[in-house]
Structures are given as structure tokens and as C-alpha cells.
N, C-alpha and C positions, 0 to 999 in steps of 0.2 A: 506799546508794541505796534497799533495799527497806525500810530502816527510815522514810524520809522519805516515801515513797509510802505506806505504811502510817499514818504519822501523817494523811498528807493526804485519805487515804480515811475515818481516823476524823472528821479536822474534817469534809469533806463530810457526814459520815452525820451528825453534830450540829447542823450550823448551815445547811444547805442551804434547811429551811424559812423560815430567818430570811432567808437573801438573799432566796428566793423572794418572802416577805412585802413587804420591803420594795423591793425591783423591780416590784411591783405599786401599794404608793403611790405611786411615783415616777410612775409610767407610766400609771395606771389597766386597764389592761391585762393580764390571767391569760397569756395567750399571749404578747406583748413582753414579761413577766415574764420567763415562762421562758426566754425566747432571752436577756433581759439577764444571767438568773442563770449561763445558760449560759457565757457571754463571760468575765461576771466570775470565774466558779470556775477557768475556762479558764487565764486572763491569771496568778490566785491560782496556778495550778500552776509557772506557766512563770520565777517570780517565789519559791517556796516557800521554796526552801532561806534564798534572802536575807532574804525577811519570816519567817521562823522566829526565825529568827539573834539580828535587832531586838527579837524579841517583839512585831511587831506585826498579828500575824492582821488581828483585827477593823478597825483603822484602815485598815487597805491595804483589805481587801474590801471596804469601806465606799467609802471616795477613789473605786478604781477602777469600781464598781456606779453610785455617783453620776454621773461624767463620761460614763461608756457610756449609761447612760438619757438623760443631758440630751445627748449629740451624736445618740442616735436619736431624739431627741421632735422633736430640730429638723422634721429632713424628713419625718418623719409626721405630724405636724398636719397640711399641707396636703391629705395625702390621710383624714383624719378624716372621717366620714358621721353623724351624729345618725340616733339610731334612736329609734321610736316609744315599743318597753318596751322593757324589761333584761330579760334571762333568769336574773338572780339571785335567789334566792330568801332573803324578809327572814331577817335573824339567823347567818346563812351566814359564812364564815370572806370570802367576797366581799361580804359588805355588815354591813361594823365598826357601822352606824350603828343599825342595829336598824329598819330602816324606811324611813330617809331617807336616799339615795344619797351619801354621803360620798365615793365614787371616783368622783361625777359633780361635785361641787363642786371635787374637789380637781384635777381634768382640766381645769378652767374656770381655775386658774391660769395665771400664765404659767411656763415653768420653771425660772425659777430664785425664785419665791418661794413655789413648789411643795416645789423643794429644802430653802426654808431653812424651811418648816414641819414638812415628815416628819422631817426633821435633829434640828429641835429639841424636836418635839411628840411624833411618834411614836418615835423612836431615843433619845430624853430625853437630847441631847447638851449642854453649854453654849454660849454664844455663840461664846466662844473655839474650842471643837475645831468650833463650826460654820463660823466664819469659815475654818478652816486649812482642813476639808473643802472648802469653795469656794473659796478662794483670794480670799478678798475680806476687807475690813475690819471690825470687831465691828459698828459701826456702819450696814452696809451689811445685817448678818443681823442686823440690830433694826430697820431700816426694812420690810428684804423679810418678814418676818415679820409686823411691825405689817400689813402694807398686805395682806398671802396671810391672815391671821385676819380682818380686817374685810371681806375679800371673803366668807370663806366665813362667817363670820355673815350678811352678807346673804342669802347664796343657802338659807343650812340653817334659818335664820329665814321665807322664803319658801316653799320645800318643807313647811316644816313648818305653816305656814297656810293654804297651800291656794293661794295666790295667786302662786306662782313658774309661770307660762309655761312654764318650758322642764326643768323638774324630772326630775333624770334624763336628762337630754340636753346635751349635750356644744356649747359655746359654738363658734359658726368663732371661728378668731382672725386 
């Protein structure tokens, strides 16, 4: 048992960042990050021994981190507020874009084609292991992907000319 706690302390200390990281694309969110990563590493413990076994750390962290973000994003959207500035500051490990708010484009998703771009863009996963992450058809993560990139081409095309209204600011949905 201290041998397995021990390994799981070592994965926490290695990939902790990385859930973090991407509990924050999912969610846009530093703070629902952390409480998502929290959950996730939580569940990854209660679970360890069996995803050891498998050899599938990362797939399970992954599965699980995904579903926990997209059952929290449900009911917090409604309570979402657009705020005037961001307090981040450009080139920041919180703003990937170098300038142009990319966790404000990516929150303007809906989420599940939010899912299947950080899936496949940021996690550089295939259609396939995106599809089995979501439980949905190859087909379904190459529509919801087509359709979460040409949104967020509108909006980082707009931000970035000067002419996007809401740049930075967080869509109601």
C-alpha cells in the first residue's frame, strides 16, 4: 500500500501541472481549475491501484478531468458575469495567446466543442481516442471541432482587428 501511495505521490508531483493546465482550457477558469484538478486527482487516487494495473494513468485522468469540467461548466454558466478587463497579464502561462485572449474565445464555446478542440488541439489527441474521451462518434469530434475552430477564427480574427465588441468578455449563452 506505501509502495502505491508513493508511486501516486510521484505522478501527482509530475503531471499535476498538466491536469491543472488543461482544467483551465476546458473551463477558462485558474480557480475551477484547480478545484476540477482537485476532484480529478482525487477520483485518480480512489481508482489508482485499478488504472495502474491497466497502464492507463493518463487516459483515465484525462476521461475523468473531462466529464468533471463539462458536468461543472453546466451549471456555472448561468451564473457567469463578463467583466470589463482581465487581470491577466499578456504572455502569462494564463494567456497562451500572446495578447489576444484565447481563454476568452475558448469560454465563448459551447462545451462540448470546447471539449473536442482542447482534446484534439491542445492534448494533440486523435479523432479516435477523442471520440472514446467523449463517448461520442469520430464523426461527431470532426463536426464539433469543424464548427469550436471556425468560431474561434471568428472571434481571434476580430480581437485581433480591433473590431470584435466583446473581446475579452465572456459570451451569456
Amino acid at each position: 500500500m506505501e509502495d502505491e501511495d508513493a508511486e501516486f505521490v510521484a505522478f501527482v508531483r509530475a503531471r499535476r501541472p498538466d491536469v491543472r493546465r488543461t482544467a483551465y482550457l476546458l473551463c477558462g477558469d485558474w480557480h475551477l481549475a484547480e478545484d476540477l484538478a482537485q476532484t480529478t486527482l482525487l477520483k485518480l487516487y480512489r481508482a489508482w491501484t485499478r488504472v495502474v494495473r491497466l497502464d492507463a494513468v493518463d487516459a483515465y485522468w484525462r476521461k475523468v478531468l473531462l466529464r468533471t469540467a463539462i458536468d461543472h461548466g453546466r451549471p456555472l454558466k448561468r451564473q457567469e458575469r463578463p467583466v470589463a478587463s482581465l487581470p491577466d497579464v499578456p504572455g502569462s502561462e494564463a494567456d497562451p495567446g500572446g495578447g489576444v485572449d484565447v481563454r476568452a474565445a475558448l469560454a465563448s464555446l459551447p462545451p462540448g466543442q470546447r471539449a473536442a478542440v482542447v482534446l484534439r488541439y491542445w492534448e494533440d489527441r486523435s479523432v479516435a481516442q477523442t471520440a472514446r474521451l467523449l463517448k461520442c462518434s469520430q464523426g461527431t469530434v470532426k463536426s464539433q471541432c469543424a464548427k469550436g475552430l471556425a468560431a474561434l477564427r471568428r472571434e481571434l480574427a476580430a480581437c485581433r482587428s480591433g473590431t470584435g465588441e466583446r473581446c475579452g468578455e465572456r459570451r451569456p449563452r
